[in-house]
Steps between C-alpha positions, in 0.01 A plus 500: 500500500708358774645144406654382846369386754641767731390772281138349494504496896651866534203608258277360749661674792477819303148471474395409846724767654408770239138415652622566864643754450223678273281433838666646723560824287159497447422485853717780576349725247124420625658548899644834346151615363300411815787715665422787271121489483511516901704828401254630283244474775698741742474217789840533676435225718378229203821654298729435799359117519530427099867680502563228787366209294626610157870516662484201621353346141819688335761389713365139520502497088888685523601201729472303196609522113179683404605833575843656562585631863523863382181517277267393782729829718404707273134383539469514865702858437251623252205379697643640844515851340176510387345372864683774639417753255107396603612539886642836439150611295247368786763638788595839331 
């Protein structure tokens, strides 16, 4: 148990950033599903829009502390090649 007074107020801090931050992972991961279930259906177009949105929602949440810079690349990376890999089915 924290005794100062600094210590009490950092322990605050902790706990309403560790909240903001949950969020906006959270977010990501439910932007990240809608991105995949728009996969599942085979509609290119609908795919194409929630890759658009769910880019934007990573690199929004990497602009902060939430998520580091090269974990939301690897995201958008992993989520490009499978949008692709769905163009190249429907075209070929």
């Amino acid at each position: 148990m924290a005794h100062s007074l600094s210590a009490k107020k950092r322990i605050r801090q902790n706990v309403k950033k560790r909240g903001t931050n949950r969020s906006r992972k959270s977010q990501v991961k439910t932007q990240i599903k809608h991105f995949e279930g728009a996969l599942g259906t085979g509609d290119i177009a609908a795919a194409e829009e929630q890759f658009r949105l769910t880019v934007q929602k990573v690199d929004k949440v990497a602009s902060t502390s939430a998520m580091h810079k090269k974990t939301a690349a690897r995201k958008k990376s992993r989520m490009a090649k499978k949008l692709n890999a769905l163009k190249a089915k429907q075209g070929g």
